[in-house]
PDB file of N, CA, C and O in Angstrom:
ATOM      1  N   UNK A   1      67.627  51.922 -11.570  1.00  0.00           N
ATOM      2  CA  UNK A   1      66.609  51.018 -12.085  1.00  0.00           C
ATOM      3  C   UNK A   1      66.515  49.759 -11.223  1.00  0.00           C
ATOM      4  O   UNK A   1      65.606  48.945 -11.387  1.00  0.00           O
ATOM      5  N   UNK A   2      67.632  49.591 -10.147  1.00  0.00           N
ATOM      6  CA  UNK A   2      67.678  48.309  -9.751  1.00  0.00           C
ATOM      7  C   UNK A   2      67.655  48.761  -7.984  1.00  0.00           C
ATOM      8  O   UNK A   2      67.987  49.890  -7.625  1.00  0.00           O
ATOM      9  N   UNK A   3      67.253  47.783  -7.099  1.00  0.00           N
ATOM     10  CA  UNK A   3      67.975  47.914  -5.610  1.00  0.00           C
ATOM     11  C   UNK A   3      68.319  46.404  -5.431  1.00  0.00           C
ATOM     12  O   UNK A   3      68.384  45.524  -6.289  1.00  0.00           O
ATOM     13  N   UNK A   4      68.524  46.343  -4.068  1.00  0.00           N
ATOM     14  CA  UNK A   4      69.350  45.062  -3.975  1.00  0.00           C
ATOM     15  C   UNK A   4      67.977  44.132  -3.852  1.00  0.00           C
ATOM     16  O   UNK A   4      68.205  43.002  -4.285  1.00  0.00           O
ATOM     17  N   UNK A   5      66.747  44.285  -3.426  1.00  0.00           N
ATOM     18  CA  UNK A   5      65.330  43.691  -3.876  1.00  0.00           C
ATOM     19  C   UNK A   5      65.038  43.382  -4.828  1.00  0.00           C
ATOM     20  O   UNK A   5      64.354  42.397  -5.104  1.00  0.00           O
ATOM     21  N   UNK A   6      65.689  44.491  -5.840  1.00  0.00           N
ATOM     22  CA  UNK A   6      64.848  43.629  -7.405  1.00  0.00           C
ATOM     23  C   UNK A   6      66.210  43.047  -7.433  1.00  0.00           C
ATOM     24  O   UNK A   6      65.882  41.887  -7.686  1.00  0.00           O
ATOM     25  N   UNK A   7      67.291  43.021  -7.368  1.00  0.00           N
ATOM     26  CA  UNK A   7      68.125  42.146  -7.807  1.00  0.00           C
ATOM     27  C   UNK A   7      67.917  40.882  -7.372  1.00  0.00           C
ATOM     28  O   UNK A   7      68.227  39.885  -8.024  1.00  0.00           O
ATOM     29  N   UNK A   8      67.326  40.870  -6.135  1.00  0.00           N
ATOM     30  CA  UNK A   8      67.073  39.564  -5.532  1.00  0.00           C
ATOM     31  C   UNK A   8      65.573  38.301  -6.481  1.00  0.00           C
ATOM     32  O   UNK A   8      65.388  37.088  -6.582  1.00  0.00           O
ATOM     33  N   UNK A   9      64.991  39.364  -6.874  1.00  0.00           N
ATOM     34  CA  UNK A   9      63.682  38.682  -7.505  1.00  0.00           C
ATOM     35  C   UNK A   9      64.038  38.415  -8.623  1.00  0.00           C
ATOM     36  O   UNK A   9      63.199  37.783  -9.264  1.00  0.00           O
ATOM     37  N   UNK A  10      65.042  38.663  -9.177  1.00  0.00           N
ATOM     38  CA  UNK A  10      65.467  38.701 -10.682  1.00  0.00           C
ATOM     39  C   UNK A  10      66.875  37.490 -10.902  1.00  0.00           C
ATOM     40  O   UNK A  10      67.396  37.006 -11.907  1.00  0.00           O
ATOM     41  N   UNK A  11      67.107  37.345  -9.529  1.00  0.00           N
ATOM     42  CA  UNK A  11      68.587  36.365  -9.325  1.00  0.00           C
ATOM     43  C   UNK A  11      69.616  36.788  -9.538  1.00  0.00           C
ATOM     44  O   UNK A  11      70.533  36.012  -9.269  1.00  0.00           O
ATOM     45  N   UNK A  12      70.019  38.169 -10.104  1.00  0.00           N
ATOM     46  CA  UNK A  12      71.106  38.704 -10.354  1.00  0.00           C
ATOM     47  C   UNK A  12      72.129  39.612  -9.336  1.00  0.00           C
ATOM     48  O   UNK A  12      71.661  40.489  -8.610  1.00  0.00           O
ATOM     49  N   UNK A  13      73.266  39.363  -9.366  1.00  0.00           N
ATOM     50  CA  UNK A  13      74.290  40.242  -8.645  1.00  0.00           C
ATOM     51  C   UNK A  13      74.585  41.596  -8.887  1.00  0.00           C
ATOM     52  O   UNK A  13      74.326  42.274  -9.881  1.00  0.00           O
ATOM     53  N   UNK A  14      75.313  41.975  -7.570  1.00  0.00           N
ATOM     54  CA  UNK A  14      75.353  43.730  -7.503  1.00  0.00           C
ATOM     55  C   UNK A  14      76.438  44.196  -8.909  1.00  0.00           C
ATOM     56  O   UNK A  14      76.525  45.376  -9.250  1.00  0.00           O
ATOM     57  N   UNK A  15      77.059  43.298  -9.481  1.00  0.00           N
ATOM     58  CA  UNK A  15      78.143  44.518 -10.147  1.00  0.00           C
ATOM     59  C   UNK A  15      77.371  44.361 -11.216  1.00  0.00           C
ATOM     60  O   UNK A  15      76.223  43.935 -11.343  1.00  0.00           O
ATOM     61  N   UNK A  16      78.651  45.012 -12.438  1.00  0.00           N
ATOM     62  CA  UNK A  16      78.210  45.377 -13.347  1.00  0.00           C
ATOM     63  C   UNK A  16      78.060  44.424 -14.649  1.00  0.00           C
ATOM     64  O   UNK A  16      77.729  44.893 -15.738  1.00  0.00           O
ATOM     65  N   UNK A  17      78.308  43.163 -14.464  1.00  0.00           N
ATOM     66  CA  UNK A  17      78.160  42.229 -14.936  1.00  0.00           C
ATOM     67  C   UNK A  17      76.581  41.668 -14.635  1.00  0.00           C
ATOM     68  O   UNK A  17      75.823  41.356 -15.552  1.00  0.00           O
ATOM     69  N   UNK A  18      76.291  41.610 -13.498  1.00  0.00           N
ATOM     70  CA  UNK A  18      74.855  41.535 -13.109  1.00  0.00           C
ATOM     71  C   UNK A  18      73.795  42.437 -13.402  1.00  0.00           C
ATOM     72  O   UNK A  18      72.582  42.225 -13.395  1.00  0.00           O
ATOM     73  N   UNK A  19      74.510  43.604 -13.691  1.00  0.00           N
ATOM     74  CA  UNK A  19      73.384  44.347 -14.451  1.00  0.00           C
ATOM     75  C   UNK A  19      73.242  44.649 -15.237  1.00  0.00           C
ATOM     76  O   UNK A  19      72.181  45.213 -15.506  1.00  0.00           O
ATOM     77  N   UNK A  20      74.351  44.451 -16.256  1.00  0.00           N
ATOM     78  CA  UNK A  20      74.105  43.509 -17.824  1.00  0.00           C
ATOM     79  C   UNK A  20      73.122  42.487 -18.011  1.00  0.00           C
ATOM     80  O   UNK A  20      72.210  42.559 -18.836  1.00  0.00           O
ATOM     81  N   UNK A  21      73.320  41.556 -17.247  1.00  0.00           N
ATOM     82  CA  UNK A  21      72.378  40.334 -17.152  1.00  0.00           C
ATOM     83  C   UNK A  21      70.960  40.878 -16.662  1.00  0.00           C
ATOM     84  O   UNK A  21      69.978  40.500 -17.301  1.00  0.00           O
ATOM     85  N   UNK A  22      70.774  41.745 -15.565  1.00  0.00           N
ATOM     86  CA  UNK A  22      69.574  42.244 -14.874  1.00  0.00           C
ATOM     87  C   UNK A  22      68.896  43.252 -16.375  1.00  0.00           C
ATOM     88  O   UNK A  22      67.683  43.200 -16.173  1.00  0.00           O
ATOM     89  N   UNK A  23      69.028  43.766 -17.188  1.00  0.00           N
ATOM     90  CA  UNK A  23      69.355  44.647 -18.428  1.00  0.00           C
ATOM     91  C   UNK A  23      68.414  43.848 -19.392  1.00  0.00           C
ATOM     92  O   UNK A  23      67.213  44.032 -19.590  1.00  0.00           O
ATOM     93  N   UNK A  24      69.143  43.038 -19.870  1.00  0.00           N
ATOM     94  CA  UNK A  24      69.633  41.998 -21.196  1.00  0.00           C
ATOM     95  C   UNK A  24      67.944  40.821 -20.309  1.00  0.00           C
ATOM     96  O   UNK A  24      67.547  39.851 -20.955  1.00  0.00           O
ATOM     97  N   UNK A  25      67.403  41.095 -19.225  1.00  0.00           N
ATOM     98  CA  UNK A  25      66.313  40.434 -18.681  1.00  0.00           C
ATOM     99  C   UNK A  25      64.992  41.161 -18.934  1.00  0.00           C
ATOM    100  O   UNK A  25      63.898  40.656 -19.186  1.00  0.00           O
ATOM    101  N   UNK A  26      65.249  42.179 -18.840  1.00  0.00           N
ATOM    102  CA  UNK A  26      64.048  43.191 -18.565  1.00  0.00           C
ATOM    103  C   UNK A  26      63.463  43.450 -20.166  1.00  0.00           C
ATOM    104  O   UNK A  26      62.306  43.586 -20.563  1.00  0.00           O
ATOM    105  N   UNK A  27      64.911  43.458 -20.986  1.00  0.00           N
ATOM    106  CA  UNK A  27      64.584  43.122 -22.724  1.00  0.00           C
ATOM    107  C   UNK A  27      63.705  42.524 -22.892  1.00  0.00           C
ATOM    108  O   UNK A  27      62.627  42.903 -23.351  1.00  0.00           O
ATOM    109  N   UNK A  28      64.090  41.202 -22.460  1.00  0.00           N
ATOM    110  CA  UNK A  28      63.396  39.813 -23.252  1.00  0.00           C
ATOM    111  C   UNK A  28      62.122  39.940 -22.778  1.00  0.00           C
ATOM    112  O   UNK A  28      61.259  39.506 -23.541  1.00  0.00           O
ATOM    113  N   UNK A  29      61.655  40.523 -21.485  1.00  0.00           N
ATOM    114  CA  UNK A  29      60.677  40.256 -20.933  1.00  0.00           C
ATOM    115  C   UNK A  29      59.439  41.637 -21.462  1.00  0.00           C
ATOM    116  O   UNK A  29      58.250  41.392 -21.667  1.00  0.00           O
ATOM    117  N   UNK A  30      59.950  42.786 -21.574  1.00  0.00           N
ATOM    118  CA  UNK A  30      59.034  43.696 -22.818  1.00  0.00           C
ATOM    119  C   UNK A  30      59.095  42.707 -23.711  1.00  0.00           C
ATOM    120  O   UNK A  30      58.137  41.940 -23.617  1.00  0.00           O
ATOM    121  N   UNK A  31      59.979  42.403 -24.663  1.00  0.00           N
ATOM    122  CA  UNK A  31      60.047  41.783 -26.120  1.00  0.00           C
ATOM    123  C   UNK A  31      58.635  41.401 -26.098  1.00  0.00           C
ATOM    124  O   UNK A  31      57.628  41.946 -26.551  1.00  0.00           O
ATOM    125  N   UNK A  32      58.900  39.941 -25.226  1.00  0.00           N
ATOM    126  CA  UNK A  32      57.748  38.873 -24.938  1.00  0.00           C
ATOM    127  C   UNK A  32      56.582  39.594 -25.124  1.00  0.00           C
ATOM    128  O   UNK A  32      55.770  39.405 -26.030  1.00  0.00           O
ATOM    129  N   UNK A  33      56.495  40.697 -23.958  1.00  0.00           N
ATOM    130  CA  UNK A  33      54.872  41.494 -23.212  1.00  0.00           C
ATOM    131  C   UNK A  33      54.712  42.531 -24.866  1.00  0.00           C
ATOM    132  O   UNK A  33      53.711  43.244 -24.789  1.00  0.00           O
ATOM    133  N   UNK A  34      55.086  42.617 -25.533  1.00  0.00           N
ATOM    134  CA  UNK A  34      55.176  43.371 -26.378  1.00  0.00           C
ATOM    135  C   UNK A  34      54.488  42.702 -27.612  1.00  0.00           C
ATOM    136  O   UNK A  34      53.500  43.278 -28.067  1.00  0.00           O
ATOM    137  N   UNK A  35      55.025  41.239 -28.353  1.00  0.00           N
ATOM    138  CA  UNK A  35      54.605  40.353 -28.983  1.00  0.00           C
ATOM    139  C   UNK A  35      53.435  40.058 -28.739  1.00  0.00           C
ATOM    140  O   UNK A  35      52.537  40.231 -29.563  1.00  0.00           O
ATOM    141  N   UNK A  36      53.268  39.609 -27.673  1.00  0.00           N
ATOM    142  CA  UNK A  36      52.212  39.125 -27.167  1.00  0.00           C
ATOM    143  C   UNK A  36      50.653  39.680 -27.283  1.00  0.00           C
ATOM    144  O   UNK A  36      49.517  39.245 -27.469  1.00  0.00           O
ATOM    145  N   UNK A  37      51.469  41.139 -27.008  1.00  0.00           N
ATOM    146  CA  UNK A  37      49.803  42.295 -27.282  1.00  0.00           C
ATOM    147  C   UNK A  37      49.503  42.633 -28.590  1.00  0.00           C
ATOM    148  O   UNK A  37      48.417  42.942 -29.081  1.00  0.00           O
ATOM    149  N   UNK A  38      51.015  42.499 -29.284  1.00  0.00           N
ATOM    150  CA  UNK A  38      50.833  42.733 -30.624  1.00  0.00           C
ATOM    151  C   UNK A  38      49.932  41.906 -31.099  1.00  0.00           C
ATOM    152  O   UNK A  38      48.890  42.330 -31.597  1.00  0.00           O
ATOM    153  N   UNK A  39      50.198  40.696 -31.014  1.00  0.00           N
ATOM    154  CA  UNK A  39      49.302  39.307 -31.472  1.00  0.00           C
ATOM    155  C   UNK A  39      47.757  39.658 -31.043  1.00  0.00           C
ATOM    156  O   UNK A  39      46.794  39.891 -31.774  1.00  0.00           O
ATOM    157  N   UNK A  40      47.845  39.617 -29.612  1.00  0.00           N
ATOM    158  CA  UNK A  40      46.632  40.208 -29.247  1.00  0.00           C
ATOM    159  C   UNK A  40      45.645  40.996 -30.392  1.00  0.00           C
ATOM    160  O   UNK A  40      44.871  40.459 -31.185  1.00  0.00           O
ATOM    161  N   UNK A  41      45.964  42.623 -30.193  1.00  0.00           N
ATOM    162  CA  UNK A  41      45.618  43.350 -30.816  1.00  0.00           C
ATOM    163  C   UNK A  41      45.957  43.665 -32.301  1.00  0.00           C
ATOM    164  O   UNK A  41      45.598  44.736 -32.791  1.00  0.00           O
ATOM    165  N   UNK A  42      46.271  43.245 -32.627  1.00  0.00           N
ATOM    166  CA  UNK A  42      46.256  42.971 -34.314  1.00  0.00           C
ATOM    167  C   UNK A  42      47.482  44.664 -34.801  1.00  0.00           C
ATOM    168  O   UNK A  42      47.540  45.173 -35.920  1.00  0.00           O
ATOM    169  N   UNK A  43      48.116  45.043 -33.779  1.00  0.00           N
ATOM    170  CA  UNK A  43      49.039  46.229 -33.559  1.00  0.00           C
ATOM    171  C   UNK A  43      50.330  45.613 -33.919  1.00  0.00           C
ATOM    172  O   UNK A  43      50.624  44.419 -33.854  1.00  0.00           O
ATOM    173  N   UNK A  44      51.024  46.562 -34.293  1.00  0.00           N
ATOM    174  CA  UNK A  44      52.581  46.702 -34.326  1.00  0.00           C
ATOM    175  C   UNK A  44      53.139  46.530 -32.778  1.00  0.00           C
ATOM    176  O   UNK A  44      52.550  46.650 -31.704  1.00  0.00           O
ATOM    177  N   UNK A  45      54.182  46.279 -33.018  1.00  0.00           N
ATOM    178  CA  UNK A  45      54.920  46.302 -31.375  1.00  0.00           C
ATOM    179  C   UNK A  45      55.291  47.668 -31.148  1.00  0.00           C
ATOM    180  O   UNK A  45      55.603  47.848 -29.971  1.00  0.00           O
ATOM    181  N   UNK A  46      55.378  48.858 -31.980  1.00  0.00           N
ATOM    182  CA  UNK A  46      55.581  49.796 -31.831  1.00  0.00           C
ATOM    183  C   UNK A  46      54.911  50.465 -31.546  1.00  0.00           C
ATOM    184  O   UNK A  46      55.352  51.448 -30.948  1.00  0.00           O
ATOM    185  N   UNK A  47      53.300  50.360 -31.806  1.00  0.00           N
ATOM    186  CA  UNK A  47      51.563  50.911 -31.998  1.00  0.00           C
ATOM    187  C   UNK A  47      51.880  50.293 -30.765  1.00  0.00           C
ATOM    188  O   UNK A  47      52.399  51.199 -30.114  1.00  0.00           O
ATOM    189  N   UNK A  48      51.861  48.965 -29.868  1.00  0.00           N
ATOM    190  CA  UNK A  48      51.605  48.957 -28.733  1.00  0.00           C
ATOM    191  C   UNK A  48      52.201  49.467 -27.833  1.00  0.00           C
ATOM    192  O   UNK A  48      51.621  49.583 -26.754  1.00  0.00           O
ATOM    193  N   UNK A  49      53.780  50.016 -28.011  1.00  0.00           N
ATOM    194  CA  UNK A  49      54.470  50.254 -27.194  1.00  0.00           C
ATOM    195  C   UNK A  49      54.375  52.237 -26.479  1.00  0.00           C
ATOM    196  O   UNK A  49      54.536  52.811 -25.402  1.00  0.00           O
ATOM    197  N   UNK A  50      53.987  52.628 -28.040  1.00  0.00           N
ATOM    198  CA  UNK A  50      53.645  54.139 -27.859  1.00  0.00           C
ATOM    199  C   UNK A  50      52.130  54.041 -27.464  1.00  0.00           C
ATOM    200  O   UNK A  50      51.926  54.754 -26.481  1.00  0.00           O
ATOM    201  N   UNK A  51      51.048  53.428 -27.879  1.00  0.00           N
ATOM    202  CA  UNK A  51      49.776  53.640 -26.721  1.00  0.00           C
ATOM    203  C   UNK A  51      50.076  53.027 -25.464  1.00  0.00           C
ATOM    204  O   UNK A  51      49.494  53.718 -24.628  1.00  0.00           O
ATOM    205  N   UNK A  52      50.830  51.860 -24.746  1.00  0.00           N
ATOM    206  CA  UNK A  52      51.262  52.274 -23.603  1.00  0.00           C
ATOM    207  C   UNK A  52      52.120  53.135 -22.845  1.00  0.00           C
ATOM    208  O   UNK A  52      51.878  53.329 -21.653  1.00  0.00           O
ATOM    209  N   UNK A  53      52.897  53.561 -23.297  1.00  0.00           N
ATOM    210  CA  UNK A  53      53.583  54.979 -23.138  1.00  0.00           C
ATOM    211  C   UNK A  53      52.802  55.776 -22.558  1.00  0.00           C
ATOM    212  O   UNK A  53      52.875  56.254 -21.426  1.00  0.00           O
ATOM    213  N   UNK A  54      51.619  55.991 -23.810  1.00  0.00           N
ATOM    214  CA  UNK A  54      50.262  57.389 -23.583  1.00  0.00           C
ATOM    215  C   UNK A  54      49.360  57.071 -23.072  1.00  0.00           C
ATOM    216  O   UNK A  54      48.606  58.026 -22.888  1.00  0.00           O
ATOM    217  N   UNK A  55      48.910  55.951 -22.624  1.00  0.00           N
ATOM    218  CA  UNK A  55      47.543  55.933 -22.207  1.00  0.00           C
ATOM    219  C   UNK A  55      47.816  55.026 -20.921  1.00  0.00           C
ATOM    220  O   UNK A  55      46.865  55.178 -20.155  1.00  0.00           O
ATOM    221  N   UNK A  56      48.654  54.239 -20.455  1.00  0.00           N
ATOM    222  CA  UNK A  56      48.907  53.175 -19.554  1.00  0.00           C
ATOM    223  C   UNK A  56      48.951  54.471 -18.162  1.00  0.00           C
ATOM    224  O   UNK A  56      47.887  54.997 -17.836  1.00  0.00           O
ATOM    225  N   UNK A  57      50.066  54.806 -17.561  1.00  0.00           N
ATOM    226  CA  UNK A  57      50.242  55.596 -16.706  1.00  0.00           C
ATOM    227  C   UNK A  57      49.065  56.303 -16.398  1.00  0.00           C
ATOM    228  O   UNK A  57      48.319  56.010 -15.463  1.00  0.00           O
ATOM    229  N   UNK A  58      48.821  57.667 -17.547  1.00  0.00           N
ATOM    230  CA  UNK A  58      47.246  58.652 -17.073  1.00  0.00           C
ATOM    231  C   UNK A  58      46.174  57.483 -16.769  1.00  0.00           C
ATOM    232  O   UNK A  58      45.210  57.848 -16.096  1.00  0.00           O
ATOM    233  N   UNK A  59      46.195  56.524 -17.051  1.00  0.00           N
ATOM    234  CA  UNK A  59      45.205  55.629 -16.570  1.00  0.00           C
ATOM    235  C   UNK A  59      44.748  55.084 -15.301  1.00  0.00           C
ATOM    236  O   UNK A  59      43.662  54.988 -14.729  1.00  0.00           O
ATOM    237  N   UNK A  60      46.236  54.685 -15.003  1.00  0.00           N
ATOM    238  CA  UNK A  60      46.756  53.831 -13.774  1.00  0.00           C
ATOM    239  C   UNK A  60      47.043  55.146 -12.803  1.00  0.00           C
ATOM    240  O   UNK A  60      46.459  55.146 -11.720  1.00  0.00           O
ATOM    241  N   UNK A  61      47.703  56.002 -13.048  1.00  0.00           N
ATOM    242  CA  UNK A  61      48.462  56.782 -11.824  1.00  0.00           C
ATOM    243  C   UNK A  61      48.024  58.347 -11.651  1.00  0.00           C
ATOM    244  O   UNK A  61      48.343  59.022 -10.672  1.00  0.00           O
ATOM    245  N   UNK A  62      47.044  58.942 -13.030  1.00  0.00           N
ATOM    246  CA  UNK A  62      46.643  60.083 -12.974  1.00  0.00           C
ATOM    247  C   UNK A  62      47.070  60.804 -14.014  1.00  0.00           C
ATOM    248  O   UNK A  62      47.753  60.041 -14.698  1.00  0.00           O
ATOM    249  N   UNK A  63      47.035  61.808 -14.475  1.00  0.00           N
ATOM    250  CA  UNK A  63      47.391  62.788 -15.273  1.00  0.00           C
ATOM    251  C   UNK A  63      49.162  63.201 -14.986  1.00  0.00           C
ATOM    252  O   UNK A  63      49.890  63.658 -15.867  1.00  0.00           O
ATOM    253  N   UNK A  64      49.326  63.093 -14.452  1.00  0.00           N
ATOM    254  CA  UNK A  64      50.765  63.790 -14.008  1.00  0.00           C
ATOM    255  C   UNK A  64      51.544  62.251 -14.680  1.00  0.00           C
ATOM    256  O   UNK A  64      52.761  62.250 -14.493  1.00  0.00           O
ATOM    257  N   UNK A  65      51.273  61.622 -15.046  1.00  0.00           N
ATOM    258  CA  UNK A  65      52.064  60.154 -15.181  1.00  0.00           C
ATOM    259  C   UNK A  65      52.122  59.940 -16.206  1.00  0.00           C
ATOM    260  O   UNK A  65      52.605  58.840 -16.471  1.00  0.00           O
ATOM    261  N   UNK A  66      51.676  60.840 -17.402  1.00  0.00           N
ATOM    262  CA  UNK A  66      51.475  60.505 -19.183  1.00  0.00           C
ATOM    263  C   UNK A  66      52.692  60.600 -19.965  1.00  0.00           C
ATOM    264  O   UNK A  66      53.633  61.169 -19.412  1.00  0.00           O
ATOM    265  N   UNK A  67      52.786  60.359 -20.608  1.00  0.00           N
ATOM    266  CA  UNK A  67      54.032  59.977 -21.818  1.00  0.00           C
ATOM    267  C   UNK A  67      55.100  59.539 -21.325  1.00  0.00           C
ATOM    268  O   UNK A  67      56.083  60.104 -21.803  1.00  0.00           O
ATOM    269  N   UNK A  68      55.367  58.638 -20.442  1.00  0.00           N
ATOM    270  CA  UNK A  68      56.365  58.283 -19.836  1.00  0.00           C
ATOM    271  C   UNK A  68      57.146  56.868 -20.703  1.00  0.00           C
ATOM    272  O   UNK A  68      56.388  56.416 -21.561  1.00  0.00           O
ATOM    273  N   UNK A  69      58.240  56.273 -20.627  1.00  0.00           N
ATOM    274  CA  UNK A  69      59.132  55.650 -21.627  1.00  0.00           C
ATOM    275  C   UNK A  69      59.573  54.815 -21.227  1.00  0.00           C
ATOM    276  O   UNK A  69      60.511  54.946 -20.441  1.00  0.00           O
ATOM    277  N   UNK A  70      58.979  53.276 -21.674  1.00  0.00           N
ATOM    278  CA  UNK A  70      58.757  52.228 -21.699  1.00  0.00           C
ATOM    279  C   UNK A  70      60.294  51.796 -20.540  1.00  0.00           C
ATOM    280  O   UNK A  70      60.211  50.754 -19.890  1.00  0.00           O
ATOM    281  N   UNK A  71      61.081  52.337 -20.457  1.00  0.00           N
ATOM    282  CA  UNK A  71      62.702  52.127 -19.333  1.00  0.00           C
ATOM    283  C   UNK A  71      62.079  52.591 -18.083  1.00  0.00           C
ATOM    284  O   UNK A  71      62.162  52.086 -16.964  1.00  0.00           O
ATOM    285  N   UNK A  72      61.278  53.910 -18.565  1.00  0.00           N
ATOM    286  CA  UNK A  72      60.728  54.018 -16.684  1.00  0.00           C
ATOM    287  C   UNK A  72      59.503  53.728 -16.489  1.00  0.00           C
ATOM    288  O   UNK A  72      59.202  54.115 -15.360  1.00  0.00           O
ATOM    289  N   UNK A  73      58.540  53.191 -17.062  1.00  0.00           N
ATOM    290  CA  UNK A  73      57.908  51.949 -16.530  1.00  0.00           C
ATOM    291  C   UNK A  73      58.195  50.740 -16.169  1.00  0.00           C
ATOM    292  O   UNK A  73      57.767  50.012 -15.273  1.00  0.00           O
ATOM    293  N   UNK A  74      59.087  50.601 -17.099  1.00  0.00           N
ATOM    294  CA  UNK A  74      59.633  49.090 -15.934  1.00  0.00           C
ATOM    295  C   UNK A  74      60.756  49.098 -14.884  1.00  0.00           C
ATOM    296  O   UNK A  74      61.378  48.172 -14.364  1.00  0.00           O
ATOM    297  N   UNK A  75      60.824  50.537 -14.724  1.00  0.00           N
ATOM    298  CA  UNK A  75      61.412  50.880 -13.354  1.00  0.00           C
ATOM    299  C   UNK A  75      60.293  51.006 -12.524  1.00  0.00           C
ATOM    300  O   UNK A  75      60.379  50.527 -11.393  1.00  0.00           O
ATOM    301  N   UNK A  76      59.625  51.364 -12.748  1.00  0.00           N
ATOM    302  CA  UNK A  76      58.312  51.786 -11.648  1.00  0.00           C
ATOM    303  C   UNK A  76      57.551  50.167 -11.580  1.00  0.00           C
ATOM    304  O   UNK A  76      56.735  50.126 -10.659  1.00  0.00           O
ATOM    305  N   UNK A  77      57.601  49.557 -11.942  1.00  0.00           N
ATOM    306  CA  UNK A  77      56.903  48.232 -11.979  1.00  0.00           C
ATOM    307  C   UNK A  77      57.374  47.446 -11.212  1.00  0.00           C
ATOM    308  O   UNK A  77      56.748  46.804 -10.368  1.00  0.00           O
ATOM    309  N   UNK A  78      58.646  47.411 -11.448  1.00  0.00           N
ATOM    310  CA  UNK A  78      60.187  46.445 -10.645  1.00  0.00           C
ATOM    311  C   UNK A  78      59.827  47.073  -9.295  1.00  0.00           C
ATOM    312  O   UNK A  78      59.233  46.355  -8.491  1.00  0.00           O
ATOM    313  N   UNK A  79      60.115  48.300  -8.968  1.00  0.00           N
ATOM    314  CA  UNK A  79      60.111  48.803  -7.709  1.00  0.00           C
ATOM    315  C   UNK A  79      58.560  48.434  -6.899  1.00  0.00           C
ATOM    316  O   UNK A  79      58.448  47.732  -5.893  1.00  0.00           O
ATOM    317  N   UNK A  80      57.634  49.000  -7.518  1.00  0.00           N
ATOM    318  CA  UNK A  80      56.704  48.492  -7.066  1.00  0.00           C
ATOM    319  C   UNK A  80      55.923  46.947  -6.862  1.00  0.00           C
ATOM    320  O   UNK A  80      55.309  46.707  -5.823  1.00  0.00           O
ATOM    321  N   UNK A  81      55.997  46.233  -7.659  1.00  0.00           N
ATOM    322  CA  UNK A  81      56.129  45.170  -7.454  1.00  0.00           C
ATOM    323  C   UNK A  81      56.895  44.341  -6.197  1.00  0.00           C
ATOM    324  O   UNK A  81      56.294  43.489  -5.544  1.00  0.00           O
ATOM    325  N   UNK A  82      58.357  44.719  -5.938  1.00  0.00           N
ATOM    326  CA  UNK A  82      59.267  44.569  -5.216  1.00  0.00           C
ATOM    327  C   UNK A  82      58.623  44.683  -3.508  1.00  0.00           C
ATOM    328  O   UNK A  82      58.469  43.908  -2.564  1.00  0.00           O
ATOM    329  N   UNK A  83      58.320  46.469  -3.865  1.00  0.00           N
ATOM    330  CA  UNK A  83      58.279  47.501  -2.390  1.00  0.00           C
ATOM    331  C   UNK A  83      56.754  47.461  -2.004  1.00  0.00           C
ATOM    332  O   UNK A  83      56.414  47.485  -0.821  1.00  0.00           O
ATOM    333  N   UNK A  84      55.864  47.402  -3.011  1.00  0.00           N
ATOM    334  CA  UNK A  84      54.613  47.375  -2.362  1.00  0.00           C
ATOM    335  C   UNK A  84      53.791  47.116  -1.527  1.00  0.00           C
ATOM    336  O   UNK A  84      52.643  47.547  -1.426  1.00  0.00           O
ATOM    337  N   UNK A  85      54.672  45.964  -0.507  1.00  0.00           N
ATOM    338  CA  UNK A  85      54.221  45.143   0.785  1.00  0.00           C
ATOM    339  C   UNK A  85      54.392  45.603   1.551  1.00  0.00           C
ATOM    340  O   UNK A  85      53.553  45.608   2.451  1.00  0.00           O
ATOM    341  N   UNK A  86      56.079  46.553   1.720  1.00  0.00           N
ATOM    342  CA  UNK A  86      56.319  46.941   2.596  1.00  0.00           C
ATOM    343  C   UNK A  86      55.825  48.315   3.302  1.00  0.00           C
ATOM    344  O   UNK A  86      56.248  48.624   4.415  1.00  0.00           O
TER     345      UNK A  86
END
């Protein structure tokens, strides 16, 4: 879920203490993105979290990318975000 790039954008270290912390980050930061849409859309955080699941990816990346789980989207986000320049 991590390389030494996202660790770098995130401020956190290679062991395993750092990726507790790198972890315990990525939480708060769905939590937030989660609340937020809830408020938005007058949805549960759960209603938002399973229509992005289902509909976010086939949207963005194609058919082959559907029902995927909210841990590996924000692996694919981190990375891309990160790697996309290069």
């Amino acid at each position: 879920m991590w390389d030494e790039d996202i660790r770098r954008k995130y401020g956190v270290g290679g062991s395993a203490t750092g990726y507790l912390e790198f972890l315990k980050k990525m939480k708060e930061e769905l939590k937030e993105a989660l609340e937020e849409e809830a408020k938005r859309t007058g949805k549960s955080e759960r209603e938002v979290a399973e229509r992005i699941c289902k509909e976010l990816p086939s949207k963005k990346l194609g058919r082959g990318y559907d029902r995927k789980t909210l841990a590996k989207l924000i692996d694919e986000y981190n990375w891309w975000v990160v790697h996309r320049s290069e």
